[in-house]
C-alpha positions as CSV (number, residue, x, y, z in Angstrom):
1,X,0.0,0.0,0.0
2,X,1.1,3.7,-0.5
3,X,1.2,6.1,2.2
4,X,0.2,9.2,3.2
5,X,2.1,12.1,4.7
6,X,-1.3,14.1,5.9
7,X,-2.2,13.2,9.5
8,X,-5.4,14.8,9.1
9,X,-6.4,12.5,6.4
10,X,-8.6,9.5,7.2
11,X,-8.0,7.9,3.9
12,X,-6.2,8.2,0.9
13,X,-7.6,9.3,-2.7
14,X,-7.9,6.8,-5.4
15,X,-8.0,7.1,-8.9
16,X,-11.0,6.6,-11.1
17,X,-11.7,6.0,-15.1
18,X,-9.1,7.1,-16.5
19,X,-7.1,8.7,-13.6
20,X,-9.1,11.3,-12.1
21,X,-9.6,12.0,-9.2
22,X,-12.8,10.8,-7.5
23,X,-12.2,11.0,-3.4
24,X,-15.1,13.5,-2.9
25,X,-17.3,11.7,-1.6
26,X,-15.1,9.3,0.3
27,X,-15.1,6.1,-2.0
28,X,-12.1,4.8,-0.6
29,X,-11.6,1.5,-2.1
30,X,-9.1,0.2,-4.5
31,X,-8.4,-3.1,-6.5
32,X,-5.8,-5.2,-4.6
33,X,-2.9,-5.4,-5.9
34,X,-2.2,-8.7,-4.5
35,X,-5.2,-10.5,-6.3
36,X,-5.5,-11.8,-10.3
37,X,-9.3,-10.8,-11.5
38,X,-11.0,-11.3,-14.3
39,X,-11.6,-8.2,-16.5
40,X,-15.5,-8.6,-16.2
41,X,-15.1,-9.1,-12.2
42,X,-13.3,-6.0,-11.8
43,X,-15.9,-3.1,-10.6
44,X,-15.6,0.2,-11.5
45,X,-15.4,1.8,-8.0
46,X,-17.2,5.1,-8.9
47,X,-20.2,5.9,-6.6
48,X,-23.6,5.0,-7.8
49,X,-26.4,8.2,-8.3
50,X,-28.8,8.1,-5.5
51,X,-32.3,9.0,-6.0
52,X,-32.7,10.1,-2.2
53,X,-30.0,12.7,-2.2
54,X,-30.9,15.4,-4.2
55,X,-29.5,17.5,-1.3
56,X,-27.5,17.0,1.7
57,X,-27.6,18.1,5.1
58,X,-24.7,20.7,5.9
59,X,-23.3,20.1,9.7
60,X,-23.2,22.9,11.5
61,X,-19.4,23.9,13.2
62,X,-19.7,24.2,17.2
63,X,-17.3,25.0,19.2
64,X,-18.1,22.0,21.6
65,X,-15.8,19.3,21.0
66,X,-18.1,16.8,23.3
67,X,-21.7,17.0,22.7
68,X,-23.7,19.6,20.6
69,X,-27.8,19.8,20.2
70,X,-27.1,21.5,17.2
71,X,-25.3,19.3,15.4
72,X,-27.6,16.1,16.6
73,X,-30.3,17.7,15.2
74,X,-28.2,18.0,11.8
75,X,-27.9,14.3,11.8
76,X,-31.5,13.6,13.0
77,X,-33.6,11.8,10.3
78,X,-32.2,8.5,8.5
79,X,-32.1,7.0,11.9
80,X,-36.3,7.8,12.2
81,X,-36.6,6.5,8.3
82,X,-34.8,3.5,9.6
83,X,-37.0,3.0,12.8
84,X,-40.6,2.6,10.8
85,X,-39.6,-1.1,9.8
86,X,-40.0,-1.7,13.5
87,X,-43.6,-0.4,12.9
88,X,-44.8,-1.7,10.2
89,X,-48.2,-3.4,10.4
90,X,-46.2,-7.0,10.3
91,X,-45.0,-5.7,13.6
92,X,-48.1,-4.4,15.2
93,X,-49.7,-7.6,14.0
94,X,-46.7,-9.5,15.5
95,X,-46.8,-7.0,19.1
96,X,-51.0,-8.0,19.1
97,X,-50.5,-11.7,19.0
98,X,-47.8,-11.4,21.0
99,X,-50.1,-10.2,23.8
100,X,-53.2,-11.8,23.1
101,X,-51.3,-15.4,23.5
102,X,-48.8,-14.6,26.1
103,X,-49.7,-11.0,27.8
104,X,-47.2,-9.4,29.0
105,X,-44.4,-12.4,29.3
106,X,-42.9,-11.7,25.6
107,X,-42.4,-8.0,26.6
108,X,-38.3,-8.6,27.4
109,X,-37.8,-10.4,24.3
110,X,-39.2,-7.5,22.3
111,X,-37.3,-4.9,24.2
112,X,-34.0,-7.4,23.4
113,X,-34.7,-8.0,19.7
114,X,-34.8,-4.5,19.4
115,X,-31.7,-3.6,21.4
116,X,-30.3,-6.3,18.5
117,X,-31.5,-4.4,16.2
118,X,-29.9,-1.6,17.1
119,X,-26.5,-3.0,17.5
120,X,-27.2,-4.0,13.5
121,X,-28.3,-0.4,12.5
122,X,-25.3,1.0,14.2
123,X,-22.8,-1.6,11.9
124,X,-25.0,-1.0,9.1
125,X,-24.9,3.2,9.7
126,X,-20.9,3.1,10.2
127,X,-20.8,1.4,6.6
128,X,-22.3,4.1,4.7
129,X,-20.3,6.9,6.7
130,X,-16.7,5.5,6.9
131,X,-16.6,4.5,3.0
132,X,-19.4,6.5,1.4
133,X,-20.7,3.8,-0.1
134,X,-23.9,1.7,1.5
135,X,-24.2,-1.8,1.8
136,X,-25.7,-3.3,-1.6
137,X,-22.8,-0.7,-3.6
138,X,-20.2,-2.7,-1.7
139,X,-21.6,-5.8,-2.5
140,X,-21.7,-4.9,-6.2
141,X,-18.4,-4.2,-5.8
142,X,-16.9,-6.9,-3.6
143,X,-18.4,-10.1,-4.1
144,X,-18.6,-12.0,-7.7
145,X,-20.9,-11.3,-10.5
146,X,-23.0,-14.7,-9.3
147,X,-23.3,-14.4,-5.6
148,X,-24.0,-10.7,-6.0
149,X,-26.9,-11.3,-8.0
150,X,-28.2,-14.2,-6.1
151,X,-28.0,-11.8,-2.6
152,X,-30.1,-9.0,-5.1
153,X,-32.4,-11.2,-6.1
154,X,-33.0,-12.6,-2.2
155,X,-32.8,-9.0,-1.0
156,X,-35.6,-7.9,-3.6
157,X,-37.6,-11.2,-1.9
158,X,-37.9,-9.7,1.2
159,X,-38.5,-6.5,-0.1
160,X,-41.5,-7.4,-2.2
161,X,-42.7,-9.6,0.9
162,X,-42.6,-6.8,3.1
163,X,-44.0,-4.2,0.7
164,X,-46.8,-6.6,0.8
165,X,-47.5,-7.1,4.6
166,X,-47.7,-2.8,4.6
167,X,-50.1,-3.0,1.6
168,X,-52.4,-5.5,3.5
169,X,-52.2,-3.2,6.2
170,X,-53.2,0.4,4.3
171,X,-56.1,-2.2,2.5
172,X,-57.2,-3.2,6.4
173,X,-57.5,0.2,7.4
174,X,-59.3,1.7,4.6
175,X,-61.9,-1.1,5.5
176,X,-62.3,-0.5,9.0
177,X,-62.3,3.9,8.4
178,X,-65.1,3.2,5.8
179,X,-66.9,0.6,8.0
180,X,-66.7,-2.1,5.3
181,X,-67.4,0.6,2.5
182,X,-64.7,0.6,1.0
183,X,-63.5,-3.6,-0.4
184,X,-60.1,-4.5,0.6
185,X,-59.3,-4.6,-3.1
186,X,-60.3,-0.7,-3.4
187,X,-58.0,-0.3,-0.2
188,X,-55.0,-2.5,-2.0
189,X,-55.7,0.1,-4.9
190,X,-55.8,2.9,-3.1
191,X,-52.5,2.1,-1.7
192,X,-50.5,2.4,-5.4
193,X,-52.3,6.0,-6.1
194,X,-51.4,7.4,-2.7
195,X,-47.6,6.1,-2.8
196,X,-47.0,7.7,-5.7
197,X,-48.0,11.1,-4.3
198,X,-46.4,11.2,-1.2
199,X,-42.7,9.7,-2.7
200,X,-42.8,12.9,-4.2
201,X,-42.7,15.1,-1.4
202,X,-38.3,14.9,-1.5
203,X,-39.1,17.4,-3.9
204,X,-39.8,20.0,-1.9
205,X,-36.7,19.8,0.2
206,X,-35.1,16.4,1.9
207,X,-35.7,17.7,5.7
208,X,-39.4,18.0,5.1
209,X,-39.9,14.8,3.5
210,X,-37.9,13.6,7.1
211,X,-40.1,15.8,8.7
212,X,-43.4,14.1,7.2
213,X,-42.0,10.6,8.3
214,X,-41.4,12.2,11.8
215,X,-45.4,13.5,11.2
216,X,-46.3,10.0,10.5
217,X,-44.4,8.2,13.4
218,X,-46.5,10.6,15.8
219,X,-49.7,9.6,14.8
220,X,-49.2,6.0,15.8
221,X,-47.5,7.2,18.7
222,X,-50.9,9.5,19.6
223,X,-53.3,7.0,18.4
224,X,-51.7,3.9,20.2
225,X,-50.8,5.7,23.2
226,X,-54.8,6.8,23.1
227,X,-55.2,3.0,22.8
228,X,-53.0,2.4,25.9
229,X,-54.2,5.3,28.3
230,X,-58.1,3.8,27.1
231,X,-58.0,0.3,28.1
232,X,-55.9,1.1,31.1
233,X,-53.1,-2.0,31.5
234,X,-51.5,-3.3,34.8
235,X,-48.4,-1.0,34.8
236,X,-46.9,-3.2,37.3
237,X,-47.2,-6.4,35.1
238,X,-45.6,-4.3,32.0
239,X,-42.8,-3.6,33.7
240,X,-42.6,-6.9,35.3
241,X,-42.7,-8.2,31.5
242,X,-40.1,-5.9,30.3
243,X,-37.7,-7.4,33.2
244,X,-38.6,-10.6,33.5
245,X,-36.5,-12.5,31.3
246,X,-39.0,-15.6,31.6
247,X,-42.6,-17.0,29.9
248,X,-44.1,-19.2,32.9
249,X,-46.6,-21.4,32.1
250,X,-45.7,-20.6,28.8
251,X,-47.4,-23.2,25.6
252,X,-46.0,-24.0,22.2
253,X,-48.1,-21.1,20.7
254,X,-45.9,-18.2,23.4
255,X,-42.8,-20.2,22.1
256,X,-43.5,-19.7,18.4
257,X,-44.5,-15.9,18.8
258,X,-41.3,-15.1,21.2
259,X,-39.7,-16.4,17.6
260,X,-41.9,-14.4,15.5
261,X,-41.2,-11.4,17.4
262,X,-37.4,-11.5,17.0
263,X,-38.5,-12.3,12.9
264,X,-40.8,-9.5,12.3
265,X,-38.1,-7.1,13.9
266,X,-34.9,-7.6,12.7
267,X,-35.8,-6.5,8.7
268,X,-33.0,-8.0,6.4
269,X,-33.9,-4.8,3.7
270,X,-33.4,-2.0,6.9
271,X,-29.8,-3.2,6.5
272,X,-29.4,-1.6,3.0
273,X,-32.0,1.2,3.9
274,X,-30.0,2.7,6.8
275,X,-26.4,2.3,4.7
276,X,-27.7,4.8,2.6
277,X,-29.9,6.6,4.0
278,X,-26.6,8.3,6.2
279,X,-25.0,9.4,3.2
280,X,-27.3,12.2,3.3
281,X,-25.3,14.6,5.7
282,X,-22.0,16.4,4.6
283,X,-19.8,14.4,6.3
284,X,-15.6,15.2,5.2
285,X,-14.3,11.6,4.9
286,X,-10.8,12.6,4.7
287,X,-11.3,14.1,8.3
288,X,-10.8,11.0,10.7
289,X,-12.4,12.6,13.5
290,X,-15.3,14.0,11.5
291,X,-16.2,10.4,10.5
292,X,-15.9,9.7,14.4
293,X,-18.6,12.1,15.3
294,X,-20.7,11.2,12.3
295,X,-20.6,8.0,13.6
296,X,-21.6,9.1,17.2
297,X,-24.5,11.1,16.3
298,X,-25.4,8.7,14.2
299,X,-25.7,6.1,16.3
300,X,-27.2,8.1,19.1
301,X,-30.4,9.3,16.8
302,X,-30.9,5.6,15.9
303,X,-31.2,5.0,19.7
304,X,-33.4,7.4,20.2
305,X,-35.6,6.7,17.3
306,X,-35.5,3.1,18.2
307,X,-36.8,3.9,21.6
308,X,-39.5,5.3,20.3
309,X,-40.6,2.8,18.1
310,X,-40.0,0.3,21.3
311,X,-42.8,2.4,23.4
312,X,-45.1,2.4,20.7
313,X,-44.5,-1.3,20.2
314,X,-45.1,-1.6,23.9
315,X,-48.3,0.0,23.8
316,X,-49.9,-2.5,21.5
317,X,-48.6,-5.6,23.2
318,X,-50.2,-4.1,26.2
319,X,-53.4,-3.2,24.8
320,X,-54.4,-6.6,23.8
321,X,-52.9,-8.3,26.8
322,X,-55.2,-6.5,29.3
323,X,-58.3,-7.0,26.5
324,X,-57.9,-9.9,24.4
325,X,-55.5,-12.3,26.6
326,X,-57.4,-15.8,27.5
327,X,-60.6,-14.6,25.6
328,X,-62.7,-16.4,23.6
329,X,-64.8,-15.5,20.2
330,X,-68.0,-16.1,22.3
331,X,-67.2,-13.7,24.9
332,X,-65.7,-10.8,22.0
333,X,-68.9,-11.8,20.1
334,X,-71.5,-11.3,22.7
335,X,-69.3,-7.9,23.8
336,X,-70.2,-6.6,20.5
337,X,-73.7,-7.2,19.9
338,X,-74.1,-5.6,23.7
339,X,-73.3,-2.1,22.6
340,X,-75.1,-2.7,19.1
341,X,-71.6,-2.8,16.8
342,X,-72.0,-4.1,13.0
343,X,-68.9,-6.4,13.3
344,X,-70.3,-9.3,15.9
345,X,-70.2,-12.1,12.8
346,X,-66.1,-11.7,12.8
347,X,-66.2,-13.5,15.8
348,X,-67.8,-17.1,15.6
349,X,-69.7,-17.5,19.1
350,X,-67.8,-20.5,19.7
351,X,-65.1,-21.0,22.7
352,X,-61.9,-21.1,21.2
353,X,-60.1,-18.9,22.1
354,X,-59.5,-15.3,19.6
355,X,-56.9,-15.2,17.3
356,X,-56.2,-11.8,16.7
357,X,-55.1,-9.9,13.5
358,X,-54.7,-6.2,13.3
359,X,-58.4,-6.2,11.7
360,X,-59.8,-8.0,14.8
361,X,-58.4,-6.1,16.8
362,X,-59.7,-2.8,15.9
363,X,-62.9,-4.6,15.9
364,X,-62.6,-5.5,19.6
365,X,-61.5,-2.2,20.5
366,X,-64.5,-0.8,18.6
367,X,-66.7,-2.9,20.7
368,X,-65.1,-2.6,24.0
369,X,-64.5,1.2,24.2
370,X,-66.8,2.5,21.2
371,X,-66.7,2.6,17.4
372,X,-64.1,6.0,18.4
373,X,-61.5,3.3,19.2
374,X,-61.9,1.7,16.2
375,X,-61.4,4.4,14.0
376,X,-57.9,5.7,16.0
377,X,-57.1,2.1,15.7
378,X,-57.1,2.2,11.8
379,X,-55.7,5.9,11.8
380,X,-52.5,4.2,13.5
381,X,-52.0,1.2,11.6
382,X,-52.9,3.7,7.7
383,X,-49.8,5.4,8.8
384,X,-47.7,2.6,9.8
385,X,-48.4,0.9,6.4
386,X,-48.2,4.2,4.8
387,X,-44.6,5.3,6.4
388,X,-43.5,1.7,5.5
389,X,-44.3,1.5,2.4
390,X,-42.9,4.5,1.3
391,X,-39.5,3.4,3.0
392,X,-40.1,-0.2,1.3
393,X,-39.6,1.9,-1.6
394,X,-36.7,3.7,-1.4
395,X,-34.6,0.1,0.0
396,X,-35.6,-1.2,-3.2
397,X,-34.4,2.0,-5.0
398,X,-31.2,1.6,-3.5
399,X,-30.5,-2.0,-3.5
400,X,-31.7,-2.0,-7.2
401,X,-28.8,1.2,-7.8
402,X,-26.6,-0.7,-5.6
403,X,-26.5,-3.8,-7.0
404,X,-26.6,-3.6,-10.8
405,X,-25.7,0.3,-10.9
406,X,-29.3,0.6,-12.8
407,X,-30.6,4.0,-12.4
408,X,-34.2,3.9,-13.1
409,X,-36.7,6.9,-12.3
410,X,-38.4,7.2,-9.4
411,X,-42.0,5.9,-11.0
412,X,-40.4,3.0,-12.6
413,X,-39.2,2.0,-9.8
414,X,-42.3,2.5,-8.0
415,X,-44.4,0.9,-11.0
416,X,-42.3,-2.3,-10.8
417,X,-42.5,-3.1,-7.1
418,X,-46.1,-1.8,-6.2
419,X,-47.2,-4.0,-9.5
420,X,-45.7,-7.5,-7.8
421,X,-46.8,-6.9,-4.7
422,X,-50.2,-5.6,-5.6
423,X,-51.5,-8.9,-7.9
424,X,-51.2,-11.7,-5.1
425,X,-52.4,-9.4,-2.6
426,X,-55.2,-7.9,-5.4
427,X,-55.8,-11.7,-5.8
428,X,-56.0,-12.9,-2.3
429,X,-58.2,-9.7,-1.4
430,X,-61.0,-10.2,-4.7
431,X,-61.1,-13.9,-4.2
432,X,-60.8,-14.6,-0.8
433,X,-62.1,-13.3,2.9
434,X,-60.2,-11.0,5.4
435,X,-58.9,-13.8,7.6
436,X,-57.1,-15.5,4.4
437,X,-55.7,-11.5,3.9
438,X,-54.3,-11.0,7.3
439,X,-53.4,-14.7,7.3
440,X,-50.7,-14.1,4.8
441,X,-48.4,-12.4,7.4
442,X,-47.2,-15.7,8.5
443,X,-46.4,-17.0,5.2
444,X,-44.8,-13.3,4.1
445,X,-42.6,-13.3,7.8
446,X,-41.4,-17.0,6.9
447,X,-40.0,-15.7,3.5
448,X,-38.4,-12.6,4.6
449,X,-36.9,-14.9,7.9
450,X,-35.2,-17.0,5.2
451,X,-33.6,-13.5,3.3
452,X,-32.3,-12.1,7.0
453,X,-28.5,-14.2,6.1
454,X,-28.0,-11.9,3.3
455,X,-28.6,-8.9,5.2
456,X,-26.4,-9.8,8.1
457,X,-23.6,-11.8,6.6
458,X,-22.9,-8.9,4.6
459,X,-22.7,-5.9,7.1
460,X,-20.4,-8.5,9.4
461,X,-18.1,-8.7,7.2
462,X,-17.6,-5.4,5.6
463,X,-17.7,-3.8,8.9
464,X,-15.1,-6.3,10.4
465,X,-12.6,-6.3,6.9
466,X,-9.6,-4.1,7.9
467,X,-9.2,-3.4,4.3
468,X,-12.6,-2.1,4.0
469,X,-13.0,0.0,7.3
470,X,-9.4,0.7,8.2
471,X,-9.0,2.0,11.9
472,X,-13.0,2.0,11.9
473,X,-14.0,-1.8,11.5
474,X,-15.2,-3.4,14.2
475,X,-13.0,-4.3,17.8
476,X,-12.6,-7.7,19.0
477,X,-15.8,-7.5,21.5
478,X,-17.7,-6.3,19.1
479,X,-17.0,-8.8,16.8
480,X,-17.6,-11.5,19.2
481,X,-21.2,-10.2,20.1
482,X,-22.6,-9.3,16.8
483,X,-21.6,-12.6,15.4
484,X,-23.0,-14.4,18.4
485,X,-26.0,-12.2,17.8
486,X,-26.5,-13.2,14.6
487,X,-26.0,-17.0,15.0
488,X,-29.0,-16.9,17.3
489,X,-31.1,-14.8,14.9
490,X,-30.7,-16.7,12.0
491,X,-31.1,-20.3,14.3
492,X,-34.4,-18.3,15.4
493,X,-35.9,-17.3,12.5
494,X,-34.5,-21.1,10.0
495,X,-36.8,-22.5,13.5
496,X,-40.0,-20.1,12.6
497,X,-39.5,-21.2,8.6
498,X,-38.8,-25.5,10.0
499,X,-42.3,-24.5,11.8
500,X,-44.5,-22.5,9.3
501,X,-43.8,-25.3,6.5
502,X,-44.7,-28.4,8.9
503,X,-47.6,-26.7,9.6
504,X,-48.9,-25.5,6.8
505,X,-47.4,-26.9,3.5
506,X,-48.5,-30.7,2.6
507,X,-46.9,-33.4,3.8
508,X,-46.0,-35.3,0.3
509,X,-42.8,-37.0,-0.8
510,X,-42.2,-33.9,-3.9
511,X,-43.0,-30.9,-1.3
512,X,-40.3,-32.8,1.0
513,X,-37.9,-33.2,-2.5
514,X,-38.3,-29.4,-3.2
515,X,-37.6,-28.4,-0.2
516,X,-34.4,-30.5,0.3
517,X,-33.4,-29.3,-3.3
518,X,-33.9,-25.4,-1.9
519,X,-32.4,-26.2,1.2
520,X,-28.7,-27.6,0.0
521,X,-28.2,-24.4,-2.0
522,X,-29.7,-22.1,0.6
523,X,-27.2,-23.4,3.1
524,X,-24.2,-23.7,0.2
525,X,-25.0,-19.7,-0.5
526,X,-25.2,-19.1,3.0
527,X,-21.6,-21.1,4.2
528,X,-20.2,-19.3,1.1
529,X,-21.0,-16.4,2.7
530,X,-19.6,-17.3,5.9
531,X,-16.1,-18.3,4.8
532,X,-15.8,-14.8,3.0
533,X,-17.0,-13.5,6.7
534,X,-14.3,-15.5,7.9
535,X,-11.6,-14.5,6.1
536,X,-12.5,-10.4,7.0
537,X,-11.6,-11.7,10.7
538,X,-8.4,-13.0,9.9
539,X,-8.6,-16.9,8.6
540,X,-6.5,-16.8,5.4
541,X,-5.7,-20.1,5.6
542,X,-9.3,-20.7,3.6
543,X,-7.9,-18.7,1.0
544,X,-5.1,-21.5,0.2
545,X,-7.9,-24.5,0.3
546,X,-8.1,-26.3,-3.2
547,X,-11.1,-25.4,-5.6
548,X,-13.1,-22.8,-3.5
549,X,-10.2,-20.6,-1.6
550,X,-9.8,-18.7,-4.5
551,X,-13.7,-17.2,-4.3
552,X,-12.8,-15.9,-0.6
553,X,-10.2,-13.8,-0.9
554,X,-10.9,-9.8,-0.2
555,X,-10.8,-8.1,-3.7
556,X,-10.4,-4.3,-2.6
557,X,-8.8,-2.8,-0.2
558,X,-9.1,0.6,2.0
559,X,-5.7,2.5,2.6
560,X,-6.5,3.5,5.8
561,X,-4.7,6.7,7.7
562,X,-1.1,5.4,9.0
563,X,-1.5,4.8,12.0
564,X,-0.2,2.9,15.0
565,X,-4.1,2.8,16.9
566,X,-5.9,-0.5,17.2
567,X,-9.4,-0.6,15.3
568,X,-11.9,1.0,18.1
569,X,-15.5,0.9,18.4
570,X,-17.6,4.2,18.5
């Protein structure tokens, strides 16, 4: 590597197409030297255009060398963008199960898989800031033209499945508002017109398009905190939940929603989202410390936003564990023809017990505290699919840019995922009943469970590769925990998929064969992964192993600022 004689400088400047100088915006990577390539697996390493960013937020130059309000403020937004896939109606769906099976026992688990979360976001967030580039541009650029289009093609998987949880959700909503009015196909339709209108609110400046996310993250805050203060809960028992690390008495049903819970928060596409989304700010990457504090503010607006998100969470798992926990249909039903509501029939007076969905629910709370309830109910979950969608959006405009450096228009782009997630859901919503609608979540949570590998596995090792991060990839604690972290997610989440299929696929010899068939690659792709993962941490000796060490070696390198300091964690 070549040195260089500026202390001040964080990295050195590479050259581009032919020779100029590209270092503006902190695209510190370089071929390396020490590896053959093939022409066509060389990537040009020129930064990709970004929809998102037709500005960027200057940061404002205090005199405080500690802590500034100012210059938090500067940095305030991706963070909140990030923190709606922890509200998406696949989560309040998952947080209404959660306490309608188990009350308040799952609360620490939820409070945990978020802190998880969090520790992702923050790996995830130091990617985008340190090199300038977010996560699916350095997988264009670092892994093979095959294995980069197979994680696209998983990553655009769980896109499209989530994209279609939030559009069930906006469809639900419109129902209950409209009191049935409106079919859940009209709602599904709805959803496209009114996606299109507000993704084009970045025109008009990228702090008020933040700002309307922020708008949209305080209505569920008002309307499920309104939900919370209304049915009253047993504070004591929520905090008891929150710090109880235990589920006594706990059945088969609490043990597959504790797993459902950790599914339906950790998002493999948020990964991508948040990479990008911090490019945003002005950040001077040739500044070591101003990458520091980027990545300090940064990581303290994501806790913050993420704290939020936690209490609202918290407020619908409470909800329905003071109203709906060890319930039955009959006693729901006969609640609702008492004070004279419409929806009594979406109970069957029979005495299982109530599985609830985020339409039931509003239903119950429409006939326990007045159709009022019902209505704030639907206002919340409108503007958690609505926020969520629109998010959905711009992870598949990124990881669409990222991965095969394709820059379509925003409307294309729109167009092409709203259209496949729209036709099953259109289907499912003409031909079928709500039950089968909201039923889908469990199917669309398995898929994305499967996809979370390719989110993680990636942001490991580009945030532990020395060659990628320089003084900034990851210490030897944090290494240790987030790979811990993410053996039990995955083990989690491959045991919610192991479940979902015995339960609900048929049990014949060619379903077994497919799956077997899908499985052997899934888990070649993913120990492919892991060997590349690996060799970021330090085992080169799987680079000199016959046949495959040649596909894990570490194509690029970052010169990092000469320097004697071990890596460090901020």
């Amino acid at each position: 590597m070549t040195t260089t004689t500026d202390s001040e400088s964080a990295f050195s400047k590479y050259l581009g197409e032919e020779g100029e100088d590209i270092s503006s915006e902190g695209k510190n990577m370089k071929e390396n030297p020490d590896v053959t390539t093939s022409h066509d697996e060389c990537q040009t390493l020129r930064p990709n255009r970004s929809t998102y960013f037709e500005q960027k937020i200057h940061i404002p130059e205090v005199e405080s060398s500690t802590f500034s309000f100012r210059k938090l403020w500067a940095f305030t937004g991706p963070g909140f963008l990030m923190s709606i896939a922890y509200l998406d109606p696949g989560n309040i769906e998952s947080d209404l199960q959660s306490g309608t099976i188990a009350q308040f026992k799952l609360l620490w688990i939820l409070m945990w898989a978020t802190v998880l979360g969090l520790i992702m976001q923050r790996l995830a967030a130091r990617l985008g800031v340190v090199t300038g580039l977010h996560l699916a541009e350095l997988c264009q650029r670092i892994y093979p033209k095959i294995p980069r289009l197979v994680l696209w093609i998983m990553i655009e998987i769980a896109i499209i499945g989530s994209d279609m949880q939030e559009v069930i959700g906006t469809a639900i909503a419109f129902y209950l508002l409209s009191n049935k009015i409106i079919p859940l196909y009209g709602g599904v339709l709805i959803t496209v017109a009114d996606t299109f209108t507000f993704l084009f609110l970045d025109k008009y400046g990228l702090r008020k398009l933040e700002a309307f996310f922020g708008f949209l993250i305080s209505v569920m805050a008002v309307t499920f905190g309104y939900e919370y203060i209304r049915v009253g809960p047993t504070q004591s028992e929520v905090v008891k939940g929150l710090f109880y690390p235990w589920c006594s008495h706990c059945d088969s049903k609490a043990l597959l929603q504790a797993v459902g819970i950790v599914g339906a928060v950790i998002m493999p596409h948020n990964l991508y989202l948040h990479s990008a989304l911090v490019k945003s700010r002005e950040v001077d990457r040739s500044k070591k410390d101003d990458v520091k504090e980027a990545n300090k503010y940064f990581f303290i607006e994501s806790a913050i936003a993420l704290l939020v998100s936690l209490i609202i969470n918290i407020f619908v798992v409470s909800v329905f564990a003071e109203g709906l926990y060890d319930r039955t249909n009959a006693d729901v039903h006969e609640l609702c023809l008492t004070n004279n509501q419409l929806h009594a029939n979406d109970f069957p007076n029979n005495t299982e017990k109530v599985e609830a969905d985020i339409y039931k629910g509003g239903v119950f709370l429409g006939c326990q505290f007045g159709v009022a309830a019902m209505y704030i109910w639907a206002v919340g979950i409108l503007a958690a699919g609505q926020s969520s969608t629109m998010t959905g959006t711009y992870a598949g405009q990124f990881v669409m840019e990222g991965f095969l450096d394709l820059h379509w228009t925003r409307w294309k782009r729109v167009l092409l995922t709203r259209t496949i997630a729209i036709c099953p859901t259109l289907f499912v919503a003409i031909v079928s009943n709500i039950d089968d609608l909201t039923g889908m979540n469990d199917l669309l949570n398995a898929l994305m469970s499967l996809q979370l590998p390719f989110a993680l596995l990636p942001t490991l090792t580009f945030s532990s590769s020395v060659a990628i991060m320089g003084d900034f990839c990851n210490g030897l604690v944090n290494k240790v925990v987030a790979s811990l972290l993410s053996i039990v997610v995955v083990a989690i989440n491959l045991y919610f998929v192991f479940n979902f299929t015995q339960s609900n696929l048929p049990h014949h010899w060619a379903v077994y064969l497919g799956i077997g068939i899908f499985m052997f690659f899934y888990v070649l792709f993913v120990l492919y992964l892991v060997g590349i993962f690996l060799v970021a941490l330090g085992c080169k000796q799987l680079i000199t192993l016959p046949f495959i060490g040649k596909y894990l070696t570490e194509l690029y390198t970052l010169e990092p600022q000469l320097s004697d300091t071990p890596a460090f964690d901020i």
